[in-house]
C-alpha positions in Angstrom: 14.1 -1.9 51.2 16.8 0.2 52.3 17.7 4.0 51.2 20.5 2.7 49.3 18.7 0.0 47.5 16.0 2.4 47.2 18.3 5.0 45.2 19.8 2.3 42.8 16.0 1.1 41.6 15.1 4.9 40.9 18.7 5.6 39.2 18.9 2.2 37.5 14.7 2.0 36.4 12.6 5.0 37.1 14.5 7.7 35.9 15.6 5.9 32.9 12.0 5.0 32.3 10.9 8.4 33.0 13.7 10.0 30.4 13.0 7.8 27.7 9.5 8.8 28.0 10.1 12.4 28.0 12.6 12.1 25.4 9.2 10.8 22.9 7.2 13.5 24.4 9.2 16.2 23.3 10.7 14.8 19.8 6.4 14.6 19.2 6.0 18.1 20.9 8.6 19.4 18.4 7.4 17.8 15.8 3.6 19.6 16.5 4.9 22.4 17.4 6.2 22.7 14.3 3.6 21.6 12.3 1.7 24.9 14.5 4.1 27.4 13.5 3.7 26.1 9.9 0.6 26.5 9.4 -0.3 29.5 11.1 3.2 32.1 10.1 4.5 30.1 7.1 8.3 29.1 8.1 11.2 28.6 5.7 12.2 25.5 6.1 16.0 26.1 4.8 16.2 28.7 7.3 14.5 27.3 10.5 16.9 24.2 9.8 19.8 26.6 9.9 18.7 28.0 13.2 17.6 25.2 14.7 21.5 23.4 13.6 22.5 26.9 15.6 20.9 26.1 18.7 21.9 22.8 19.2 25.7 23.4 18.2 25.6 26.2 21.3 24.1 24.2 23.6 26.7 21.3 22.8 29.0 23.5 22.7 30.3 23.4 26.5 30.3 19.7 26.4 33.6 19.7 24.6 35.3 21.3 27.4 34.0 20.0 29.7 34.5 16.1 29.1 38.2 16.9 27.2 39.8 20.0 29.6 41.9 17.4 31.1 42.7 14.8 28.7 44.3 14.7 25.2 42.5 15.3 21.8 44.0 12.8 19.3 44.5 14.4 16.0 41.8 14.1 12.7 43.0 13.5 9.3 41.7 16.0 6.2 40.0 12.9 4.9 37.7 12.3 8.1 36.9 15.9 8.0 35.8 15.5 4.3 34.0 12.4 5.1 32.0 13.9 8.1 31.3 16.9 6.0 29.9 14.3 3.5 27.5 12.8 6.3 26.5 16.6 7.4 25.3 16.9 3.8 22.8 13.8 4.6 21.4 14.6 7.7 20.6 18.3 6.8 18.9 16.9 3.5 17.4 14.5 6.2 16.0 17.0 8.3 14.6 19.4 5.4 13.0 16.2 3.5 11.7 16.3 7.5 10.2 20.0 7.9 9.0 19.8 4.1 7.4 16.3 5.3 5.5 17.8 8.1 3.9 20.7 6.5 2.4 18.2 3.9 1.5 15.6 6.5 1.1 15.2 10.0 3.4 14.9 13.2 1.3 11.4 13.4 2.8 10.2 9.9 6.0 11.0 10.4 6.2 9.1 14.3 5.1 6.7 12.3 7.9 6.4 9.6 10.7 7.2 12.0 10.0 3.1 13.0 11.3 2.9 9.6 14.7 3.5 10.7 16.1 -0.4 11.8 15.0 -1.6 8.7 16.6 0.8 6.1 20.1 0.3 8.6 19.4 -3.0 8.0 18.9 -3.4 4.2 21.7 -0.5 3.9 24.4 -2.1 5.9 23.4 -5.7 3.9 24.2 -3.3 0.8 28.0 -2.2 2.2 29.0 -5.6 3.5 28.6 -4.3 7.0 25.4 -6.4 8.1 25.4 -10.5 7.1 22.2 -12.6 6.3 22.2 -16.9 7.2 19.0 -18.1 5.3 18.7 -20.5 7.7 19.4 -18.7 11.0 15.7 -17.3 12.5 17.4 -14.6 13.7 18.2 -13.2 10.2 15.0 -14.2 9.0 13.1 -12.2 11.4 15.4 -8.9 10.7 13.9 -10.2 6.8 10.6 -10.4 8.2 10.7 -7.6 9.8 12.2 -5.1 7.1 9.3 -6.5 4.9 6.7 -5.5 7.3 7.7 -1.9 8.4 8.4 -1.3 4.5 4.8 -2.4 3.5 3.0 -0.7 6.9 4.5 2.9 5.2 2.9 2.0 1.8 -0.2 1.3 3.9 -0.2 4.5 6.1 0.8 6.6 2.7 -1.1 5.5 0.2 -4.7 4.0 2.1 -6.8 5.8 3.6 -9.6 3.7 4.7 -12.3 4.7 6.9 -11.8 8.4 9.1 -11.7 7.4 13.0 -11.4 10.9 14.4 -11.8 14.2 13.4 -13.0 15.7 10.4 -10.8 16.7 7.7 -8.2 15.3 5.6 -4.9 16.0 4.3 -4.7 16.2 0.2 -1.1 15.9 0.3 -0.5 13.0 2.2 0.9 11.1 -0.1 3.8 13.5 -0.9 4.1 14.1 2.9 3.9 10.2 4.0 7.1 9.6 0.5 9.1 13.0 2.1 9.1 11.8 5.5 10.2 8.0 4.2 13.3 9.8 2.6 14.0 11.6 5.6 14.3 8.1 8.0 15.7 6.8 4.9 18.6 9.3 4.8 19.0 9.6 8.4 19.5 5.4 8.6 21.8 6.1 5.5 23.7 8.2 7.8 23.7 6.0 10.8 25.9 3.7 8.4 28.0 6.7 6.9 28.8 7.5 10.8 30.0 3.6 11.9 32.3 3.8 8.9 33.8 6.7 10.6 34.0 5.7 13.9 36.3 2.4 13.1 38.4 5.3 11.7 37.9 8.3 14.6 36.5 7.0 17.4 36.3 9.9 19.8 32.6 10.7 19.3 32.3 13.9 20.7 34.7 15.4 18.1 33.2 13.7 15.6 29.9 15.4 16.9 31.9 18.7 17.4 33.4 18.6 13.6 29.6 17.3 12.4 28.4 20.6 14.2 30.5 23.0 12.2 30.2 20.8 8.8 26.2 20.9 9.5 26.2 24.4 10.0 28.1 25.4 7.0 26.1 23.1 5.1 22.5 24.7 6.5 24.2 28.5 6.4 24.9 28.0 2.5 21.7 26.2 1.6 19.6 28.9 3.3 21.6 32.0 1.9 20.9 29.9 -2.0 17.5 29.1 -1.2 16.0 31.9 1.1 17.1 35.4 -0.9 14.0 37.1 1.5 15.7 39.4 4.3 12.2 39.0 6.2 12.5 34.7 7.0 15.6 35.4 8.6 14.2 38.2 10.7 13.6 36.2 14.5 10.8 37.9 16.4 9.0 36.5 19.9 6.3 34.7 18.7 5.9 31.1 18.2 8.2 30.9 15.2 11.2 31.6 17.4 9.8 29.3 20.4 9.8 26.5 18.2 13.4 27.2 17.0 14.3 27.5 20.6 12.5 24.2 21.4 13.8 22.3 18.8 17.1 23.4 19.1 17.9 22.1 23.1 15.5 19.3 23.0 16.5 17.5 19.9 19.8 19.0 19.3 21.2 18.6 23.2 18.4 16.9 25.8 18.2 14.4 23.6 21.2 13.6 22.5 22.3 13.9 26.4 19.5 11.4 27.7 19.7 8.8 25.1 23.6 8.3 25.5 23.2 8.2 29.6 20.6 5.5 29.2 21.8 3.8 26.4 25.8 2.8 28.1 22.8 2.5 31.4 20.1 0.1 30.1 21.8 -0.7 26.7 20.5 -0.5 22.9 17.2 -2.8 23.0 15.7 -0.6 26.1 16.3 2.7 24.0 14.3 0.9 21.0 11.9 0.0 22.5 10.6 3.2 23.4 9.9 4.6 19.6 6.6 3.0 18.9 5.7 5.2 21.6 5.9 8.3 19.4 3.1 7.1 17.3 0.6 6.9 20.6 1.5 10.4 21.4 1.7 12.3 18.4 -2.1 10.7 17.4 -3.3 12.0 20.5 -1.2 15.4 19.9 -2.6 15.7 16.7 -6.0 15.2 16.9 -6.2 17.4 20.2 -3.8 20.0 19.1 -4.1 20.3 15.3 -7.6 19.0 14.6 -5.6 16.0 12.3 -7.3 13.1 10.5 -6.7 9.9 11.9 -7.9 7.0 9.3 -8.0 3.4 9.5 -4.6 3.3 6.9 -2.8 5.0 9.3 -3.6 3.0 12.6 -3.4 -0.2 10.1 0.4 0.9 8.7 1.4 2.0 12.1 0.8 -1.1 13.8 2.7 -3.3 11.1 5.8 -0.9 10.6 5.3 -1.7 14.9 5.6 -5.2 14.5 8.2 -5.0 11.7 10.5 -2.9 14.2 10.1 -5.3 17.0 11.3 -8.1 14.4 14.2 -6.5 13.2 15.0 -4.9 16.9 14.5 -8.4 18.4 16.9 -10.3 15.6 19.4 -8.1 16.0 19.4 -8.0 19.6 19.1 -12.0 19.7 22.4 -12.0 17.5 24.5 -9.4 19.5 23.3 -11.5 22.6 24.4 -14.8 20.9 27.5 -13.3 19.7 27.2 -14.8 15.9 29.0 -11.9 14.7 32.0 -11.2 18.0 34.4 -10.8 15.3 33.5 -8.6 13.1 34.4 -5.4 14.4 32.8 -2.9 12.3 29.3 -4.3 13.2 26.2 -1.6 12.1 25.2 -0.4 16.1 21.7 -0.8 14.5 19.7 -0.2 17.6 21.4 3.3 18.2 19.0 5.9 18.7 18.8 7.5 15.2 16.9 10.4 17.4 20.4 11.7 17.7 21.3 12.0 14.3 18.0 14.6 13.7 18.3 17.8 14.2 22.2 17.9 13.5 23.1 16.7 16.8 
């Protein structure tokens, strides 16, 4: 194998193996990181979602520029504006249902319900006309199949406990944490929809990302000056409170977001999918090293359906866009794209 060859395989497979894979590592990192900070310092969560929206809006920032400095910016109507500040309302209610979510549960739970995500796209875009369902096509069967099984694998993980596996103590609000953290996927995949209705109307994504940036942080700045009237939780000092703001802010608001686009026009929506069962491996391990977290025969049982239920509702939909039963109908629900982007106000 030649140098050239030799550079395609590592462009075309191993770095886009490698960047998915850090792309899990540090959505989980933030996620325990978080969970840290929590518990040690006590964060407000209205106001760490405000900085955290900060962050990532300054680091995308630049990107506007850049990609647009030498081509023309076609104009947005007042009623996209109104309609993306309508979907900046979800996400941020998304990502405090989120933080809120964590500090009840565990970084391990919510990896686990963010698999939620193709199947509440799914059932949603049914709802608005935007997905179709053929009985007797297997294809829409197993995206049936498969929103049944990630739906009943988050009852499991919430509500069963069964017997402990590792470590030694257990959660008493897991329950609220495991129904918080459902909302938040639930929200998100609501959004996911919002934002393809958009797009058949606007379809330059990064202003749509730009105008989301300054709705989200409008949104975020007014909900933490209502719900946070204590100078001191917007004081930022150097301690881990601020590291995790820092973190969370590049990683999920701008790495992320950066990576996931790169491979997904690279390797395509299914290869970017089938990377998010990952996050539950890594945040178990995370957890029980890091924060001393319960892990309990529910949660390995729930995880591994909602698994097999996202690989069912991955694989239909993938088997239908690779079919092409639905080439003409243009404002088909981009299911498989990575909802990772939507968190953190990116």
């Amino acid at each position: 194998m030649g140098v050239e060859e030799r550079g395609k395989v590592i462009y075309k497979d191993v770095l886009p193996f490698a960047g998915m894979v850090m792309v899990e590592l540090m959505l989980v990192g933030g996620n325990t990181l978080f969970k840290s900070a929590a518990s040690l310092q006590g964060i407000n969560s209205y106001v760490f979602t405000f900085y955290v929206f900060l962050i990532g809006f300054i680091f995308l920032l630049p990107c506007l520029f850049i990609l647009h400095r030498r081509t023309s910016i076609p104009p947005i109507k007042i009623s996209i504006i109104g309609k993306i500040f309508m979907l900046s309302v979800l996400m941020y209610l998304s990502q405090i249902f989120g933080y809120v979510g964590l500090k009840y549960a565990s970084p391990t739970l919510s990896s686990i319900m963010s698999n939620l995500s193709p199947a509440f796209t799914f059932v949603l875009a049914f709802f608005f006309r935007m997905e179709k369902v053929h009985l007797r096509s297997y294809t829409s069967l197993a995206k049936i199949l498969g929103t049944l099984l990630s739906i009943s694998g988050a009852i499991i993980a919430t509500v069963y406990s069964g017997q402990m596996l590792l470590s030694t103590s257990m959660n008493k609000d897991w329950i609220i944490g495991g129904i918080l953290l459902a909302g938040q996927y639930f929200l998100l995949s609501f959004a996911l929809v919002a934002q393809a209705k958009i797009l058949v109307e606007y379809s330059v994504e990064l202003i749509l990302v730009f105008v989301l940036g300054i709705s989200g942080l409008v949104v975020a700045g007014l909900a933490a000056l209502i719900m946070a009237h204590d100078l001191e939780a917007w004081k930022l000092r150097p301690d881990v409170v601020l590291a995790t703001i820092l973190y969370m802010g590049f990683s999920s608001g701008f790495f992320n977001v950066v990576v996931q686009i790169w491979v997904l026009r690279l390797k395509g929506p299914v290869y970017v999918a089938m990377f998010k069962p990952l996050t539950i491996i890594i945040a178990v391990l995370m957890g029980v090293l890091l924060l001393g977290d319960s892990l309990y025969l529910g949660s390995v049982l729930g995880g591994s359906i909602i698994t097999i239920g996202f690989y069912g509702v991955v694989w239909g939909k993938a088997k239908e866009d690779f079919e092409g039963a639905f080439s003409t109908q243009t404002t088909s629900t981009p299911l498989l794209e990575p909802h990772d982007a939507l968190e953190q106000g990116s």
